[in-house]
SEPADO-406092 format. One record per atom (N, C-alpha, C): residue number from 1; chain; atom name; x, y, z. Coordinates in nm, 2 decimals. Layout:
SEPADO-406092
REC num cadena atomo     c1     c2     c3
REC NUM      A    CA      X      Y      Z
...
end
This chain:
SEPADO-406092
REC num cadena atomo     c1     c2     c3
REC   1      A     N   0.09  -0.12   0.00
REC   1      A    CA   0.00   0.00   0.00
REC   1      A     C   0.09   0.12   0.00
REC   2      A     N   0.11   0.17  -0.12
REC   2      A    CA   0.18   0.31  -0.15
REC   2      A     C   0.10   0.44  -0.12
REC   3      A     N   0.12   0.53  -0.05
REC   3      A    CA   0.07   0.64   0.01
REC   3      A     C   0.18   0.73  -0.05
REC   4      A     N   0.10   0.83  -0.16
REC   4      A    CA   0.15   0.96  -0.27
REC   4      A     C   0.09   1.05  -0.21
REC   5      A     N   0.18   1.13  -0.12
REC   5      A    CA   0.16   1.22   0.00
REC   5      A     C   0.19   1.37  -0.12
REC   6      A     N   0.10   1.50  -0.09
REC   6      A    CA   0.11   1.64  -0.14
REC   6      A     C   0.02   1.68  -0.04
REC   7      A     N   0.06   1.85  -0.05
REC   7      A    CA  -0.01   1.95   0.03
REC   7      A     C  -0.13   2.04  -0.12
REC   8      A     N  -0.23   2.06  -0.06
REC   8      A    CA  -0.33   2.11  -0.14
REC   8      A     C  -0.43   2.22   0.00
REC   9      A     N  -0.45   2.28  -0.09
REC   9      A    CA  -0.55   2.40   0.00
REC   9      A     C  -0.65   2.33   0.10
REC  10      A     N  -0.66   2.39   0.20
REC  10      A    CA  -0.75   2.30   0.29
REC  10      A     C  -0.91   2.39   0.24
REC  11      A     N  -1.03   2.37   0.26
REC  11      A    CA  -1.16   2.42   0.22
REC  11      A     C  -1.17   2.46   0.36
REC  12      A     N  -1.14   2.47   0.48
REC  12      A    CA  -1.15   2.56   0.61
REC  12      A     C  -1.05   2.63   0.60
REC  13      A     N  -0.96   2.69   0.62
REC  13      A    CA  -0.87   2.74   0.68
REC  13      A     C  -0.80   2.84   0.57
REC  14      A     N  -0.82   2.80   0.41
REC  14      A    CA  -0.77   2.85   0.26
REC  14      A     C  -0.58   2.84   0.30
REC  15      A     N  -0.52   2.75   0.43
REC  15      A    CA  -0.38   2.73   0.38
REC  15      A     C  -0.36   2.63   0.26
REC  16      A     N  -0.24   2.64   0.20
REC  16      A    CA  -0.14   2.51   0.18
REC  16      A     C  -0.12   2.39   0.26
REC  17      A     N  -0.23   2.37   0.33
REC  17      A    CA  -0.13   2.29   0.45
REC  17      A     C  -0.24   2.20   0.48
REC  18      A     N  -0.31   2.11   0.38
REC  18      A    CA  -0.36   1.98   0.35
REC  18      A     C  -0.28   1.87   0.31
REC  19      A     N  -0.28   1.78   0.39
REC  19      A    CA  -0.17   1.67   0.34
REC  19      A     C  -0.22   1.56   0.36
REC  20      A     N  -0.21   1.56   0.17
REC  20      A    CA  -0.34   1.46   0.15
REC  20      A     C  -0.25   1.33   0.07
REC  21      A     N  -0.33   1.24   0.11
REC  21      A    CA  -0.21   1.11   0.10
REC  21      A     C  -0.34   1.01  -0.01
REC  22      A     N  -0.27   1.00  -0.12
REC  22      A    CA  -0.36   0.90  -0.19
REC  22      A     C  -0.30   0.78  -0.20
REC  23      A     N  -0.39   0.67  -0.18
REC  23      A    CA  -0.36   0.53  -0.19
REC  23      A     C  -0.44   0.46  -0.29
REC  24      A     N  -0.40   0.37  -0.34
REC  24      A    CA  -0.41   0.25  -0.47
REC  24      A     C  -0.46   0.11  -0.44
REC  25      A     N  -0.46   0.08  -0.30
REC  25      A    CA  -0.48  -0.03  -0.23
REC  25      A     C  -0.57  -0.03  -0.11
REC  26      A     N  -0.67  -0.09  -0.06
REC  26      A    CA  -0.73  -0.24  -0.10
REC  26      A     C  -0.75  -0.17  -0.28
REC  27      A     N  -0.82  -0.05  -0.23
REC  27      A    CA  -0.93   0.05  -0.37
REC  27      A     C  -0.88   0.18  -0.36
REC  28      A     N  -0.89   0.24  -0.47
REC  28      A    CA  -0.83   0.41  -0.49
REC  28      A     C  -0.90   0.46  -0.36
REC  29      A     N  -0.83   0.55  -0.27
REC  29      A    CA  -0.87   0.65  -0.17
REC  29      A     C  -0.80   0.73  -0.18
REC  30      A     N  -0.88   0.86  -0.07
REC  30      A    CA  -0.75   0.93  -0.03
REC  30      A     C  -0.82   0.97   0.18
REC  31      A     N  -0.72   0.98   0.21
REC  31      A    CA  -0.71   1.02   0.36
REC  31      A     C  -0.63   1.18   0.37
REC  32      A     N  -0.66   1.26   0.43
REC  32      A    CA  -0.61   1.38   0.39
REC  32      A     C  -0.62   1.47   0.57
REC  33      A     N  -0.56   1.52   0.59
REC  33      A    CA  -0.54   1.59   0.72
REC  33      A     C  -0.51   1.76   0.72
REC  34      A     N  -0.54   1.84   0.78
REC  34      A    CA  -0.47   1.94   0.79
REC  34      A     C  -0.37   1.99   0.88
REC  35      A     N  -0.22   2.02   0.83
REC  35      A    CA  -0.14   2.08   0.95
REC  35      A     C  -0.14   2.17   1.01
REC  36      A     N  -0.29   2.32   0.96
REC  36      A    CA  -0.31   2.42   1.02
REC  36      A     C  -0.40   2.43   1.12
REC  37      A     N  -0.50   2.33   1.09
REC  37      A    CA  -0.63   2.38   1.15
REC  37      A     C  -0.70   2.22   1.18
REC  38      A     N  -0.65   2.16   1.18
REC  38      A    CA  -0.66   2.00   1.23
REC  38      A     C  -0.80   1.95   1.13
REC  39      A     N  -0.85   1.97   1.00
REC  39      A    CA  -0.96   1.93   0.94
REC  39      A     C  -0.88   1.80   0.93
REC  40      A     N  -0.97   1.71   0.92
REC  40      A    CA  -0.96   1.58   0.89
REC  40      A     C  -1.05   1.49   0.80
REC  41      A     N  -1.02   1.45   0.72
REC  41      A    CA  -1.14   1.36   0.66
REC  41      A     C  -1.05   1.20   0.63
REC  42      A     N  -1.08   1.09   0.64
REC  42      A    CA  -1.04   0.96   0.60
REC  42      A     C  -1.15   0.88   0.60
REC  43      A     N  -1.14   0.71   0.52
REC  43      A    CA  -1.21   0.59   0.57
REC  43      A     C  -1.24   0.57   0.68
REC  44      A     N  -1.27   0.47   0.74
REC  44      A    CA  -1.26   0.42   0.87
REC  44      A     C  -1.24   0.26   0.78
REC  45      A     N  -1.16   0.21   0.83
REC  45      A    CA  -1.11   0.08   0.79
REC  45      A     C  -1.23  -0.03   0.86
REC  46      A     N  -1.27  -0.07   0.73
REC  46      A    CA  -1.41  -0.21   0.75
REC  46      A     C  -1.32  -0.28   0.82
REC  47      A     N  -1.42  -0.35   0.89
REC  47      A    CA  -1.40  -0.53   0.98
REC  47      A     C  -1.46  -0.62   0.87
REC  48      A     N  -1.45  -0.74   0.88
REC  48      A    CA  -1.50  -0.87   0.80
REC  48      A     C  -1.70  -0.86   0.87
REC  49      A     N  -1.68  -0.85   0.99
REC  49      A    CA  -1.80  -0.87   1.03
REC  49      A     C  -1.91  -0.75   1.01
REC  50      A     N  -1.82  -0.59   0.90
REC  50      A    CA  -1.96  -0.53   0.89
REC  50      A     C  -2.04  -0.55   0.77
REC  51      A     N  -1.92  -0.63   0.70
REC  51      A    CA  -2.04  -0.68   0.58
REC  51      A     C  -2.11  -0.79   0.57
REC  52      A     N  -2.24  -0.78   0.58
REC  52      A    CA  -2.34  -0.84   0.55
REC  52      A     C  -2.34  -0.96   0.48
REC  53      A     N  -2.29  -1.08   0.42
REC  53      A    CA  -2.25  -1.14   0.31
REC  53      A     C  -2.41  -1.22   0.24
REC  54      A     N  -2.48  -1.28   0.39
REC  54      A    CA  -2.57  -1.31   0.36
REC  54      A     C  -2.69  -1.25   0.27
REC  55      A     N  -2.71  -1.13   0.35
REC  55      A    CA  -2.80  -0.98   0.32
REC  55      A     C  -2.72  -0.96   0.15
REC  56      A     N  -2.61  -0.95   0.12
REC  56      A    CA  -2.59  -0.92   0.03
REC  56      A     C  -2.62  -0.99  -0.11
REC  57      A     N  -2.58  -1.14  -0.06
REC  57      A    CA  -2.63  -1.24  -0.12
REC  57      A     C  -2.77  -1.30  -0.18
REC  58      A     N  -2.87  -1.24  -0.11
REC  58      A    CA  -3.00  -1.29  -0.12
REC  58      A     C  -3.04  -1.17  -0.20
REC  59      A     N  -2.99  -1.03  -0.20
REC  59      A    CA  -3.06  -0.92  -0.24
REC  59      A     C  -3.01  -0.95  -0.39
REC  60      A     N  -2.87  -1.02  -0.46
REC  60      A    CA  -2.85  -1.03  -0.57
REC  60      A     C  -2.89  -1.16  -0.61
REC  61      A     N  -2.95  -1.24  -0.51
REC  61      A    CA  -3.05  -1.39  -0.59
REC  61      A     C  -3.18  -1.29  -0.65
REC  62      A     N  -3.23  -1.19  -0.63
REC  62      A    CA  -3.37  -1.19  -0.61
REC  62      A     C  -3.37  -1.10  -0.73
REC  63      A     N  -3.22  -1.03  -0.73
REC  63      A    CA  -3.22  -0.95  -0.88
REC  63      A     C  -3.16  -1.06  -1.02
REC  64      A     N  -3.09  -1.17  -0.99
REC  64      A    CA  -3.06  -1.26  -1.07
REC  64      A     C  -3.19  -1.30  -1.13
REC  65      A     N  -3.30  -1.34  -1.09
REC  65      A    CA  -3.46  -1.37  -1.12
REC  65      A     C  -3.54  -1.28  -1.15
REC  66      A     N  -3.51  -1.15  -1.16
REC  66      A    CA  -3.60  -1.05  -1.17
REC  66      A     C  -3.69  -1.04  -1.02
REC  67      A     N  -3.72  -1.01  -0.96
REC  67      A    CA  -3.81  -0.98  -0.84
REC  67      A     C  -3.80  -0.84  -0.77
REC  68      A     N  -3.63  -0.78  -0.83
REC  68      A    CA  -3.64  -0.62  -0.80
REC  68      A     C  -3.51  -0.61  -0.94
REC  69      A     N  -3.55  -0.49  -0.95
REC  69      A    CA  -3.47  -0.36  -0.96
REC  69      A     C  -3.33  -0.39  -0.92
REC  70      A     N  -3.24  -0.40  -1.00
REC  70      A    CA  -3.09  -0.38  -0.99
REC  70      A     C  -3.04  -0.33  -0.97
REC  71      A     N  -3.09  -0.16  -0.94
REC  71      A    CA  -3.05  -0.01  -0.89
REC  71      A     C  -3.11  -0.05  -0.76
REC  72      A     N  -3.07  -0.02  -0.62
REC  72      A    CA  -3.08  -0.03  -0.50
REC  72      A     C  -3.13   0.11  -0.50
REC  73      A     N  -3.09   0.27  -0.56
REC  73      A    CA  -3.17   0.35  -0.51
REC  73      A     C  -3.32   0.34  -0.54
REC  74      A     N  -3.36   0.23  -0.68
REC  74      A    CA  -3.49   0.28  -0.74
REC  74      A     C  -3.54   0.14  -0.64
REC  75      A     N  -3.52   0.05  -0.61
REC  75      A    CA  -3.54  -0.11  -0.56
REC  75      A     C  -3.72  -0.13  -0.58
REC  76      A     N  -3.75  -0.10  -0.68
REC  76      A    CA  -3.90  -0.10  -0.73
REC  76      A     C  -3.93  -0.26  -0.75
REC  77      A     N  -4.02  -0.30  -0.77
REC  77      A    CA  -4.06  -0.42  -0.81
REC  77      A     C  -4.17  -0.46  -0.91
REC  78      A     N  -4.13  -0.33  -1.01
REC  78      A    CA  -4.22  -0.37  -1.13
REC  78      A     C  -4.10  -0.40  -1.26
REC  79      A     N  -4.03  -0.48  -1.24
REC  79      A    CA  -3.95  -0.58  -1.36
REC  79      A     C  -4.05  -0.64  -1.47
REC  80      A     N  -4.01  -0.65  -1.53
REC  80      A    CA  -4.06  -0.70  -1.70
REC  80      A     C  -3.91  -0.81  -1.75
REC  81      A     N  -3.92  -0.93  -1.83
REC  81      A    CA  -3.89  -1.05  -1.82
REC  81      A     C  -3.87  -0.97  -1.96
REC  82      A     N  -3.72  -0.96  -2.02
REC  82      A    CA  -3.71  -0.91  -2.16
REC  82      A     C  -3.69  -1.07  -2.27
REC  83      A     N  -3.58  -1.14  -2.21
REC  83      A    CA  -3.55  -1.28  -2.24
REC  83      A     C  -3.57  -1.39  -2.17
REC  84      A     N  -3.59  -1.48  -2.24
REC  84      A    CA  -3.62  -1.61  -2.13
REC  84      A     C  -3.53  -1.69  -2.25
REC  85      A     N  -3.36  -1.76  -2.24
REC  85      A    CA  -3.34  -1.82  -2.31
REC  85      A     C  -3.24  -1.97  -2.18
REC  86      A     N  -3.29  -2.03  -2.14
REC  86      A    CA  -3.24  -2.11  -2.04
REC  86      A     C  -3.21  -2.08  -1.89
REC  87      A     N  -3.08  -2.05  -1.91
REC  87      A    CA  -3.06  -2.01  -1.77
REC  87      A     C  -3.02  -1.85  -1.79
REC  88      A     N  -3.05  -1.79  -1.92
REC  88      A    CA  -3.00  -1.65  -1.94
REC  88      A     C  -3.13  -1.60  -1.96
REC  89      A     N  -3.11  -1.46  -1.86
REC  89      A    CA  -3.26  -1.41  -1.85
REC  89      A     C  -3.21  -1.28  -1.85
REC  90      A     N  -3.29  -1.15  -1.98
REC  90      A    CA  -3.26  -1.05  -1.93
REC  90      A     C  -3.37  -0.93  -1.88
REC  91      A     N  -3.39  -0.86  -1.80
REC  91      A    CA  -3.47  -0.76  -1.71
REC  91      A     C  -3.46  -0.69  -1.76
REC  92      A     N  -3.57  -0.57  -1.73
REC  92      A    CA  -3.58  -0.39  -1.77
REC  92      A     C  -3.70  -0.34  -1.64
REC  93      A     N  -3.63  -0.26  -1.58
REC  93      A    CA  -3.72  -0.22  -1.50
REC  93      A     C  -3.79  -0.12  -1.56
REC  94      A     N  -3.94  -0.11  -1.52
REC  94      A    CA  -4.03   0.00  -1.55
REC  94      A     C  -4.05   0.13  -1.48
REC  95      A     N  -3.98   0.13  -1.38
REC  95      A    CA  -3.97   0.25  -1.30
REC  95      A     C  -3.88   0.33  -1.31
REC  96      A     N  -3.72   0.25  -1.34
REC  96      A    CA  -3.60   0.33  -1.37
REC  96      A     C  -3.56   0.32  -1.53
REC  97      A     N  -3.62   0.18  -1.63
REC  97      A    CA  -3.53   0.19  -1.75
REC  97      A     C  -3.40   0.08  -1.69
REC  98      A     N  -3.41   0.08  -1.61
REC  98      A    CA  -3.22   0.00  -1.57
REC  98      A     C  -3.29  -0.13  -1.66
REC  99      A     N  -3.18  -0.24  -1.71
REC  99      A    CA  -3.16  -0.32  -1.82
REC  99      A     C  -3.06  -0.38  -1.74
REC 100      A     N  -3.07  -0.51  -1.75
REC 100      A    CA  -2.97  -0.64  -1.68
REC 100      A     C  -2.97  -0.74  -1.69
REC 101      A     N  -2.85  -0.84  -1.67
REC 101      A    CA  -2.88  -0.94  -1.77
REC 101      A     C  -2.88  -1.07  -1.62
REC 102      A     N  -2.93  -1.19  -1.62
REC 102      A    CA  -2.85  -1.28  -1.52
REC 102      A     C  -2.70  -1.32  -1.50
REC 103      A     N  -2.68  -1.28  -1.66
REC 103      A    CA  -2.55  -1.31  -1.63
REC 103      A     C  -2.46  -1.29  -1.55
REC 104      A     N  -2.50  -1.12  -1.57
REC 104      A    CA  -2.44  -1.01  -1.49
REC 104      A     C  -2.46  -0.99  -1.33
REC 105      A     N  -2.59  -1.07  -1.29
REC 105      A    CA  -2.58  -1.10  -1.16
REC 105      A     C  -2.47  -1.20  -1.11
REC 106      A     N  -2.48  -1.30  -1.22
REC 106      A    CA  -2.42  -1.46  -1.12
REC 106      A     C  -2.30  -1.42  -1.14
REC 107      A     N  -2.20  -1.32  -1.20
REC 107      A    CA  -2.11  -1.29  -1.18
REC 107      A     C  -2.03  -1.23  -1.08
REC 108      A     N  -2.16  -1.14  -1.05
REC 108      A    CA  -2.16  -1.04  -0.92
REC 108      A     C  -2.17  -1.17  -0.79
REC 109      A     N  -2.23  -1.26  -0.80
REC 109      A    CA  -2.27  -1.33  -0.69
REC 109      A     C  -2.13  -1.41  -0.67
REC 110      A     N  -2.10  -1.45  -0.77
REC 110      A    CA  -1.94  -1.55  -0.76
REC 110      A     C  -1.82  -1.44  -0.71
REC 111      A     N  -1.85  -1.35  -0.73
REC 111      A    CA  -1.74  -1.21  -0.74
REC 111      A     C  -1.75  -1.23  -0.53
REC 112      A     N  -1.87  -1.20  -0.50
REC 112      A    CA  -1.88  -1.15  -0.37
REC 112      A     C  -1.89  -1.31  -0.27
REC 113      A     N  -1.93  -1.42  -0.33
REC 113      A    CA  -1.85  -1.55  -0.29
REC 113      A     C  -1.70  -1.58  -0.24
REC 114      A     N  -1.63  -1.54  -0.39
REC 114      A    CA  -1.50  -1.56  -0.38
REC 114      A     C  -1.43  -1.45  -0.24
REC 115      A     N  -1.49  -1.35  -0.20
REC 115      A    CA  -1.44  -1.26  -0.10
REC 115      A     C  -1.49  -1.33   0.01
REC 116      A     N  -1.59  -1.41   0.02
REC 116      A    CA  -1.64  -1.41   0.15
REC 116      A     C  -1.56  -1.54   0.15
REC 117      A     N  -1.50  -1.62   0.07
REC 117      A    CA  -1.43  -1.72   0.14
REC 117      A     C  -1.28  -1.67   0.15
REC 118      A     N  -1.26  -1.61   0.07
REC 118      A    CA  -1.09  -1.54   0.12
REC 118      A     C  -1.07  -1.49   0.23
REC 119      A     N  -1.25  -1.41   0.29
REC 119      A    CA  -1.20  -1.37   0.42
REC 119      A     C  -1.17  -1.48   0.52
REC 120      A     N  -1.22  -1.61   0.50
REC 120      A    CA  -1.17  -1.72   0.65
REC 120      A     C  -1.08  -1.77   0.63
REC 121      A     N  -0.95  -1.68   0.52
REC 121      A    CA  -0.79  -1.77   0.51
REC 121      A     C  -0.72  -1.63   0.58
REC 122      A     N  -0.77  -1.47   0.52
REC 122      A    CA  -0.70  -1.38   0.49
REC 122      A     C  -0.76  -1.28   0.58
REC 123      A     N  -0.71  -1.12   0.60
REC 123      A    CA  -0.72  -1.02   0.61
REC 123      A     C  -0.81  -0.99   0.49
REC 124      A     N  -0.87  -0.84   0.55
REC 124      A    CA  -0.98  -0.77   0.49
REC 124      A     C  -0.94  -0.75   0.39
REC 125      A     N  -0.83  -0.68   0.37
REC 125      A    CA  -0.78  -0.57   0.31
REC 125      A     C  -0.68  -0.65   0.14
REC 126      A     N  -0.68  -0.80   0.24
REC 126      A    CA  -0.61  -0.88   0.12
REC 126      A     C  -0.72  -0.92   0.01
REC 127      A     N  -0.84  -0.90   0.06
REC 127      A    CA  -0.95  -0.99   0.03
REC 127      A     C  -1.09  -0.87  -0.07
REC 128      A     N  -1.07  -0.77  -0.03
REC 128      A    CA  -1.14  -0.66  -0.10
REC 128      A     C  -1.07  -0.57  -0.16
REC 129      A     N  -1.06  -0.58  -0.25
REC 129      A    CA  -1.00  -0.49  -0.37
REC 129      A     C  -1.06  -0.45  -0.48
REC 130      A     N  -1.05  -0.35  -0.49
REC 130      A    CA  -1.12  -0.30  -0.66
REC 130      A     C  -1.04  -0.21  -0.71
REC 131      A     N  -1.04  -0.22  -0.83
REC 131      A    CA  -0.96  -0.15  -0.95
REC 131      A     C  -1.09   0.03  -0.93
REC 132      A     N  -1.02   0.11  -1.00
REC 132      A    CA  -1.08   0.26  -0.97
REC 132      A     C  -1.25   0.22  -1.07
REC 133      A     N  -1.32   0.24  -1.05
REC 133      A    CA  -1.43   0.28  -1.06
REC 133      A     C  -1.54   0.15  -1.08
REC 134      A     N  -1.48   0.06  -0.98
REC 134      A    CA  -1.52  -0.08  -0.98
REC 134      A     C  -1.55  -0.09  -0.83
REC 135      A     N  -1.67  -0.17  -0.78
REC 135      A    CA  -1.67  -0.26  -0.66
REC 135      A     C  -1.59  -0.33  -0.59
REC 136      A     N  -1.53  -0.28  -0.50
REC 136      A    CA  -1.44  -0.40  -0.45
REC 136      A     C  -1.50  -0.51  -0.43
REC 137      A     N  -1.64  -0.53  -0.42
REC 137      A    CA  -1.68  -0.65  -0.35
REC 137      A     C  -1.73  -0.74  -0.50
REC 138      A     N  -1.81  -0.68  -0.53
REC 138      A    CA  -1.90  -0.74  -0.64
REC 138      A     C  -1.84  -0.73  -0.76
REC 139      A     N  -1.71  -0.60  -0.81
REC 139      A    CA  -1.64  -0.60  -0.88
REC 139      A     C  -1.74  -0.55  -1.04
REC 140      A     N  -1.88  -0.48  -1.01
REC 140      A    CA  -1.95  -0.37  -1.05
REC 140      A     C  -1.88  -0.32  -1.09
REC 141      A     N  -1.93  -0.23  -1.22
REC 141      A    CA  -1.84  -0.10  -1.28
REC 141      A     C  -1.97  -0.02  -1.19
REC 142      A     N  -1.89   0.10  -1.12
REC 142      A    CA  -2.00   0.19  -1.03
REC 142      A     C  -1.91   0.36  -1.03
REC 143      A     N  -1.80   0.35  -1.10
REC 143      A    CA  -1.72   0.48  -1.10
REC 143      A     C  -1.77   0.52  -0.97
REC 144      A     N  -1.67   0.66  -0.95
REC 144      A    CA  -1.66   0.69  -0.83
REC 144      A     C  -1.70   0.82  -0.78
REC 145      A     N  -1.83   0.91  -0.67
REC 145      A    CA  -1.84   1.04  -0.62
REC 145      A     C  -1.77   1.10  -0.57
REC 146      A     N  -1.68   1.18  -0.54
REC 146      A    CA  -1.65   1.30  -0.49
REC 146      A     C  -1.67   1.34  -0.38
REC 147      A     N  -1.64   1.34  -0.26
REC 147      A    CA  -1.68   1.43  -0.17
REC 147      A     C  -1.60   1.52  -0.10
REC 148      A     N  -1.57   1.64  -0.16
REC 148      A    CA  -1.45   1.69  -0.11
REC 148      A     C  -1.35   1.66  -0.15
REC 149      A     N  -1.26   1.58  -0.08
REC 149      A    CA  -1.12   1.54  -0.09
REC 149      A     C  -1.11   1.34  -0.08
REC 150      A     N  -1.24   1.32  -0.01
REC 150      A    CA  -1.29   1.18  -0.03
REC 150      A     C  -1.32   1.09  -0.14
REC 151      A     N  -1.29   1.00  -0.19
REC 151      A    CA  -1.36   0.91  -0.28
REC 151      A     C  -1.45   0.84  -0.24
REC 152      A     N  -1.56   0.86  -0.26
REC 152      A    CA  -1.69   0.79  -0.15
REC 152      A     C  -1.74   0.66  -0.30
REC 153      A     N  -1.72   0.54  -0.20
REC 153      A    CA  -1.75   0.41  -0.31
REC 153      A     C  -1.94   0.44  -0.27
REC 154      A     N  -1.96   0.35  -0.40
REC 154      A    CA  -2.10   0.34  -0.31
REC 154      A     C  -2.15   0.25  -0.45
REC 155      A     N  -2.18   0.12  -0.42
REC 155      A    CA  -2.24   0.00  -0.53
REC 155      A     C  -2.39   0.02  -0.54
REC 156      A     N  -2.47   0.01  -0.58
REC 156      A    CA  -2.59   0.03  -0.62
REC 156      A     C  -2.67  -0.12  -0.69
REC 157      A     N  -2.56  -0.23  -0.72
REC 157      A    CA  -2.55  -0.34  -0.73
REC 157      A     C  -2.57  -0.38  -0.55
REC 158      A     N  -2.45  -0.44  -0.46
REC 158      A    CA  -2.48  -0.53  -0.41
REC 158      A     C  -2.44  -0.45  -0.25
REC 159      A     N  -2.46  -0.27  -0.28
REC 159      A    CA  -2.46  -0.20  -0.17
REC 159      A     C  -2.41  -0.19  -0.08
REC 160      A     N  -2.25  -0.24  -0.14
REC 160      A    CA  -2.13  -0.20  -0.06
REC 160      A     C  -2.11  -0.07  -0.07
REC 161      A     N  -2.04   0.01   0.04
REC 161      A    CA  -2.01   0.12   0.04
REC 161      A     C  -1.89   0.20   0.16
REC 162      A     N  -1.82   0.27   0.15
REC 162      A    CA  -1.74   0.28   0.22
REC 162      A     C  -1.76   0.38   0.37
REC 163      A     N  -1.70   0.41   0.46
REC 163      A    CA  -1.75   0.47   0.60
REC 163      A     C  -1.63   0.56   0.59
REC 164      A     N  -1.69   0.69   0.61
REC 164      A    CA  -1.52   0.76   0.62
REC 164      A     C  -1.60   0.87   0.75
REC 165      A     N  -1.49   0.97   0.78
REC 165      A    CA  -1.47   1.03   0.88
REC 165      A     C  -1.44   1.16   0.89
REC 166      A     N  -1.55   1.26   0.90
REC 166      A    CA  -1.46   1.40   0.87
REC 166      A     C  -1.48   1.45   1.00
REC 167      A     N  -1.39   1.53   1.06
REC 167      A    CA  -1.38   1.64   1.15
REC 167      A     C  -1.34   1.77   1.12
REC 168      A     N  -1.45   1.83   1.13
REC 168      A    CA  -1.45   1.96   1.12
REC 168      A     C  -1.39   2.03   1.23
REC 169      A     N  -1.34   2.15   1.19
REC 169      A    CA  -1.22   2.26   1.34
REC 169      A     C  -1.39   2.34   1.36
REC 170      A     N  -1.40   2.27   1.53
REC 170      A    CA  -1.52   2.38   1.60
REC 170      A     C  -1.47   2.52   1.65
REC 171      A     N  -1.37   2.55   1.57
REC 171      A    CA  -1.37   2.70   1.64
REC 171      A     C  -1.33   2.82   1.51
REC 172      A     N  -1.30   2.91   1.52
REC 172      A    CA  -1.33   3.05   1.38
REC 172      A     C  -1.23   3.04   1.31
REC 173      A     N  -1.16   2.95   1.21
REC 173      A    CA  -1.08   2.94   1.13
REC 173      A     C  -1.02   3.05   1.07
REC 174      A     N  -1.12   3.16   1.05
REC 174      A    CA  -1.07   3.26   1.01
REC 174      A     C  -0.98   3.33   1.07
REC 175      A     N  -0.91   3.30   1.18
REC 175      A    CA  -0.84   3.42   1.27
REC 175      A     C  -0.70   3.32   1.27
REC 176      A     N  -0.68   3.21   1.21
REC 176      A    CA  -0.57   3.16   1.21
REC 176      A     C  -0.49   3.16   1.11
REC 177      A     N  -0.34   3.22   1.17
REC 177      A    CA  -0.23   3.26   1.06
REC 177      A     C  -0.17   3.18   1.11
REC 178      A     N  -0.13   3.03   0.99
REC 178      A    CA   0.00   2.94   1.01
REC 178      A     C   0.07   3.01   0.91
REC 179      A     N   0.21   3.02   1.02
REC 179      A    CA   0.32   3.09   0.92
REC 179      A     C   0.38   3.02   0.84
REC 180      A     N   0.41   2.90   0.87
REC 180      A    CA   0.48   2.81   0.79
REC 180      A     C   0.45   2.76   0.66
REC 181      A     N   0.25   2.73   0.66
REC 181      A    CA   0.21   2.71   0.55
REC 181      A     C   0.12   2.84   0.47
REC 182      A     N   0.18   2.87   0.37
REC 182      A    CA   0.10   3.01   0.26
REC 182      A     C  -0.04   3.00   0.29
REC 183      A     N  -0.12   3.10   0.23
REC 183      A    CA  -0.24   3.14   0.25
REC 183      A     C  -0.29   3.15   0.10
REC 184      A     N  -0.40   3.06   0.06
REC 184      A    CA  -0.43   3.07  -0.09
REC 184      A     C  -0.47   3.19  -0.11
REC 185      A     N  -0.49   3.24  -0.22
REC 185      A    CA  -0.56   3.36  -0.29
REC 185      A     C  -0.70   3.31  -0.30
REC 186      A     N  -0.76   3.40  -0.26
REC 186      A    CA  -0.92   3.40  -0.27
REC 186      A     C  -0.95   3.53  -0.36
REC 187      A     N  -1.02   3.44  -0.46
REC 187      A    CA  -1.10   3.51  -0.60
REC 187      A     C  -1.22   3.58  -0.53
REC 188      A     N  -1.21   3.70  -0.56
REC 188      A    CA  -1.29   3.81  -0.52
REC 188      A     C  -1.33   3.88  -0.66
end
């Protein structure tokens, strides 16, 4: 796990003096701190035991069959049966338009199998990985939101998502002059 450490403007305080550390491993993040004014934003590092495997499991049997919606935000249950050709079946929800195939579930289902058994040899971290704009779990293409200086995962498939941590400085940012780190220019 390589951590590509720079200083970038902090959004409280307008210093140089964000030191923000991006990593490539389990999954793209970044963790980022300030030296002026203590803002903080990071993950909170999962345990094996806060994901759900079962819950996850059953909510992608029920989309493998059509019975919901493959978007977790729309999770409607007016599906329509596009293909029936054996064991390949493909879906269209009527509420969102989403389009899916079974294939594309049982893939997802083997994907988030293969993690749940890695986790009773391995560590979390050895065991959940995703390439940038992929699932670590389910291994979904789900690209990735923004929040600030955070990479916030968030699957909509099999609704993994990541926990992070910001602390905000409770006191008047504006009255602090770190000398060591510059003061951005503010566009006026």
């Amino acid at each position: 796990m390589i951590c590509l450490i720079h200083l970038e403007v902090c959004p409280y305080c307008y210093h140089v003096s964000l030191k923000v550390c991006e990593f490539d491993e389990p999954y793209p993040r970044v963790e980022a701190v300030c030296l002026c004014c203590g803002y903080v934003i990071m993950d909170k590092v999962l345990k094996h035991y806060d994901i759900n495997f079962k819950g996850v499991l059953e909510l992608l049997s029920k989309k493998e069959i059509g019975l919901v919606c493959v978007d977790n935000t729309c999770g409607s249950k007016n599906v329509i049966k596009l293909i029936d050709e054996g064991s390949y079946k493909e879906f269209r929800c009527l509420h969102c338009g989403a389009e899916w195939s079974s294939k594309d579930i049982k893939r997802a289902i083997s994907n988030v199998k293969s993690v749940w058994s890695c986790l009773k040899a391995e560590e979390l971290e050895d065991c959940i990985r995703g390439k940038e704009g992929e699932c670590p779990l389910c291994k979904a293409d789900i690209g990735y939101k923004r929040s600030g200086y955070l990479l916030e995962i968030s699957c909509n498939m099999c609704g993994f998502h990541n926990v992070y941590e910001e602390k905000i400085p409770n006191f008047d940012v504006s009255q602090i002059d770190c000398k060591e780190y510059q003061k951005a220019e503010v566009l006026g």
